[in-house]
Backbone as a ProteinNet text record, in pm:
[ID]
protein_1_A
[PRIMARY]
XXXXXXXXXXXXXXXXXXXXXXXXXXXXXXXXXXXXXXXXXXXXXXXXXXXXXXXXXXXXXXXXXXXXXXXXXXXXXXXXXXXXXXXXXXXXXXXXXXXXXXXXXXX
[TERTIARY]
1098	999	897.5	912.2	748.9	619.8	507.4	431.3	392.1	465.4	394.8	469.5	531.6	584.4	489	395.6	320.5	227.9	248.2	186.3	24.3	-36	-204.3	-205.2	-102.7	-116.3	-83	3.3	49.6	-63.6	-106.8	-263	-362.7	-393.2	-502	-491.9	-362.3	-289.6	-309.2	-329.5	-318.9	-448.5	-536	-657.5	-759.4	-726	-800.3	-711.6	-817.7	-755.9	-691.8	-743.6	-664.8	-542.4	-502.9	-394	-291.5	-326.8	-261.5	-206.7	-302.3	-256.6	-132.8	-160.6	-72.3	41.3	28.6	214.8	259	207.5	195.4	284.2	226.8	296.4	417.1	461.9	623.8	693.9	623.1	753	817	660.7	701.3	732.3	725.4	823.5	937.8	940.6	1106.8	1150.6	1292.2	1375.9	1413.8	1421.7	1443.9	1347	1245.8	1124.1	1101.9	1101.7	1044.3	919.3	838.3	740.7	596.7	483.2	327.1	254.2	180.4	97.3	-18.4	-124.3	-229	-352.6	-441.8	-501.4	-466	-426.6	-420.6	-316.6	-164.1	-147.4	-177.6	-294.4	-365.1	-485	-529.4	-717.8	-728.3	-759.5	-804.7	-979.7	-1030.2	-1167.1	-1313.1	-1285	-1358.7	-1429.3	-1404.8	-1478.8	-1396.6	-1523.4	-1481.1	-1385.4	-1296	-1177.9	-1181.7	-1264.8	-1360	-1335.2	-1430.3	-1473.9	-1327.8	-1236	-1137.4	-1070.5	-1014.1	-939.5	-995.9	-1102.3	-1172.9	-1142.4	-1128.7	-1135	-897.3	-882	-716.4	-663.1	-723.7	-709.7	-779.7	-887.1	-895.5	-892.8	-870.2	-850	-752.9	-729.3	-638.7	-446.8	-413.2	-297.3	-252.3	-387.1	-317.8	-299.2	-349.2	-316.1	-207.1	-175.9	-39.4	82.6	63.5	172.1	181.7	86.1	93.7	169.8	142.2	248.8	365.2	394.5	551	522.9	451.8	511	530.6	446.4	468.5	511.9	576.7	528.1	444.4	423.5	271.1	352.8	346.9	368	194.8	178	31.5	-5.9	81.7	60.6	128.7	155	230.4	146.2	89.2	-71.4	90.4	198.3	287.2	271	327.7	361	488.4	595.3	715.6	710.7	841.8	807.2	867.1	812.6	838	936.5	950.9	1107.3	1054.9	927.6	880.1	854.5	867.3	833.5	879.8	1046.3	1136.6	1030.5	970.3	902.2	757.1	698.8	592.3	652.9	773	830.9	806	874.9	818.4	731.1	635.4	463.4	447.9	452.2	442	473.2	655.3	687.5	661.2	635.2	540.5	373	316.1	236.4	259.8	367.6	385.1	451.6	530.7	607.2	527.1	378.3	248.2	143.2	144.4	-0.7	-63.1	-6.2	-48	-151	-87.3	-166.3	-305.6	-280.2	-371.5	-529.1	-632.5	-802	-752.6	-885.3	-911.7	-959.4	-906.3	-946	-890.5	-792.5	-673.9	-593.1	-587.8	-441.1	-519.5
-966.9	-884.5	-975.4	-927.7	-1015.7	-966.9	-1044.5	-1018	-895.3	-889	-773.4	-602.4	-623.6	-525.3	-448.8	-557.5	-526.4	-359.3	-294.6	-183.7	-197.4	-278.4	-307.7	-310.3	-429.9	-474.9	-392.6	-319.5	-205.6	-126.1	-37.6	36.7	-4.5	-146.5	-234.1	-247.6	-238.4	-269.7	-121.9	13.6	130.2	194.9	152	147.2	193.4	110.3	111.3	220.7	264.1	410.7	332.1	205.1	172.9	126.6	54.3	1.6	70.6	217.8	329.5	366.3	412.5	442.6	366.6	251.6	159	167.5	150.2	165.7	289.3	405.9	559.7	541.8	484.4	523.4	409.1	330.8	239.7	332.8	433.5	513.4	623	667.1	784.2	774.5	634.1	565.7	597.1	593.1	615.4	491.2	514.8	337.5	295.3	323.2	276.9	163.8	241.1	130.6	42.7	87.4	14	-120.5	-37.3	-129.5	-16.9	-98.4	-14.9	-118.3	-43.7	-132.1	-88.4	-225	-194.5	-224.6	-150.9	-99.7	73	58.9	209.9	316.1	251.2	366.8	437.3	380.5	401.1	487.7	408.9	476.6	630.7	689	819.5	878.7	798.2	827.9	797.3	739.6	746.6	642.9	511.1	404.2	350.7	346.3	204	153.9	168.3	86.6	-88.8	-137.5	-289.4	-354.8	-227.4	-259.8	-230.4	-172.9	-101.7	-266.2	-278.1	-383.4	-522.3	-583.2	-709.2	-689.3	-565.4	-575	-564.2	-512.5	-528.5	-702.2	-764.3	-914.2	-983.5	-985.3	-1047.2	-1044	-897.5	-850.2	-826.5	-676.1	-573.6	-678.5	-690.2	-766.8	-875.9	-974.5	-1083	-1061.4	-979.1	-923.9	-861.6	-760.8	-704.6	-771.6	-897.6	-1038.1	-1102.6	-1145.9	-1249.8	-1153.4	-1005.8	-972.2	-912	-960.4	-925.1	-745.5	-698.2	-549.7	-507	-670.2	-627.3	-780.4	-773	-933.8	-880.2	-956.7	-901.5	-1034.7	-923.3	-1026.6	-1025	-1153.1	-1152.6	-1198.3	-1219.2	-1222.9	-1111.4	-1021.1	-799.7	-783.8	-785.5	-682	-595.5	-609.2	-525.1	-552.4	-468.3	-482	-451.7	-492.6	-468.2	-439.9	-346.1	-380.1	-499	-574.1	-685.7	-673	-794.7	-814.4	-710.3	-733.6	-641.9	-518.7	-424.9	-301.3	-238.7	-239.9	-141.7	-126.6	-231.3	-194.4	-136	-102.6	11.5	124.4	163.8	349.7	407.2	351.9	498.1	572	499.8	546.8	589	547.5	590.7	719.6	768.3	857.3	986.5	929.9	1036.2	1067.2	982.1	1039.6	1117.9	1148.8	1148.8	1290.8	1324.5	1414.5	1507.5	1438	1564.3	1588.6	1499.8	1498.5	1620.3	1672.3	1888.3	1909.6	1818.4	1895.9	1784.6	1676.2	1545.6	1592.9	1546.6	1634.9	1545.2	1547.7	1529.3	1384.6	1266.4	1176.3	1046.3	1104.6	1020	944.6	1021.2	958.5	929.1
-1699.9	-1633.7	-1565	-1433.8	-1387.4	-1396.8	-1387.5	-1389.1	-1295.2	-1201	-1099.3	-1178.1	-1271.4	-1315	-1438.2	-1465.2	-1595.9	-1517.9	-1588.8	-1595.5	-1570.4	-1615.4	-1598.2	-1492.8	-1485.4	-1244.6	-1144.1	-1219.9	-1113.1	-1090.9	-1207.1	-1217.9	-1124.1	-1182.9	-1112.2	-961.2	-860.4	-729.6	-692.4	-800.2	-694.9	-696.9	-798.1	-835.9	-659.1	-568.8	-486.3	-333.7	-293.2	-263.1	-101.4	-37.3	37.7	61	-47.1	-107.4	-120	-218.5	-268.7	-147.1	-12.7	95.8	198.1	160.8	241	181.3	67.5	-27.2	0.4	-40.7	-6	122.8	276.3	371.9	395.4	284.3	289.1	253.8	161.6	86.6	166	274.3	353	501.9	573.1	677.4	713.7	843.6	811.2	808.3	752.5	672.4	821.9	905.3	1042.7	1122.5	1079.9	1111.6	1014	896.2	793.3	753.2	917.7	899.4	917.3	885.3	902.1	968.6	1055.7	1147.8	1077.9	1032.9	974.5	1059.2	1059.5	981.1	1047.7	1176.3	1218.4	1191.6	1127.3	1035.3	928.4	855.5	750.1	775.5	861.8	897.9	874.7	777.5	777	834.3	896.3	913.8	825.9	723.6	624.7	635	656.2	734.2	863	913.6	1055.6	1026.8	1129.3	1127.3	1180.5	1221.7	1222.2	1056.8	965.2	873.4	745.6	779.4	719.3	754.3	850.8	909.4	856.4	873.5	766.8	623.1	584.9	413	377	449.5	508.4	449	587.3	632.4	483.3	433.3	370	201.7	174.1	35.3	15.6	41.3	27.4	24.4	200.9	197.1	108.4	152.6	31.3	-149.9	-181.4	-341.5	-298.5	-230.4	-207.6	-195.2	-92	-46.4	-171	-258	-370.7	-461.3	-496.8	-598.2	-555.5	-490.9	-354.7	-342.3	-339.5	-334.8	-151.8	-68.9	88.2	114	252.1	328.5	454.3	465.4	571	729	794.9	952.9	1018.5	1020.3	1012.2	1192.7	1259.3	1414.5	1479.5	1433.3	1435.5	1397.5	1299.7	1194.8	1143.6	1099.4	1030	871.8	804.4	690.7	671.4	561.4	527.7	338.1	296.5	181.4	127.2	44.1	-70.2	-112.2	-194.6	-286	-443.6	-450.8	-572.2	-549.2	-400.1	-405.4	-494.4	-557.2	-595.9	-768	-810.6	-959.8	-895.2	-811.3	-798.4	-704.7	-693.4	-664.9	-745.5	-843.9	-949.9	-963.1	-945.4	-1006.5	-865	-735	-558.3	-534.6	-595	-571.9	-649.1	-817.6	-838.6	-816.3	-748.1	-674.5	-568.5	-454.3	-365.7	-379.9	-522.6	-562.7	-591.4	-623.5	-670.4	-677	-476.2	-429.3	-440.2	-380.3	-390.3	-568.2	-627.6	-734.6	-781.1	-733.8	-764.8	-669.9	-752.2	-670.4	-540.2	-468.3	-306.5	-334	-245.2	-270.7	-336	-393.3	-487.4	-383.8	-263.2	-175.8	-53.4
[MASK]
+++++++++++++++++++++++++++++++++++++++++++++++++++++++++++++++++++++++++++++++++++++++++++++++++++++++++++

């Protein structure tokens, strides 16, 4: 088991509602593209996308890249999923299976 599989890290990786969002839309992509342009397939309105995009680049991605769950094409602004995505689906798709019932704000 790797470390990116430990249950704490996974928690801790979806913990933050941008993150959640970015994995959220690998799962719901189509496999054709299989890529996300960040920060603007994400941006829901909630902050500046300036300020959305700096915290992207310098937080968010690289914790995501270091525990493989993305590789990040960093001259695209793409994301792909990781060699570790397949150990955070589970927990993705049941979010995804029951957003409808999860409060406002979770996703």
């Amino acid at each position: 088991m790797s470390e990116s599989t430990d249950l704490g890290t996974i928690l801790t990786t979806l913990a933050d509602q941008s993150r959640r969002r970015l994995l959220m839309s690998l799962i719901e992509h189509n496999p054709q593209e299989d890529k996300v342009n960040i920060p603007e397939d994400i941006h829901m309105g909630e902050k500046e996308l300036e300020a959305l995009q700096s915290e992207f680049f310098h937080m968010h991605l690289p914790k995501l890249e270091s525990e493989g769950y993305i590789r990040w094409k960093k001259d695209s602004h793409e994301v792909v999923k990781g060699p570790e995505f397949d150990e955070i689906r589970p927990l993705l798709e049941l979010i995804s299976n029951h957003q409808d019932e999860l409060p406002d704000g979770w996703i």
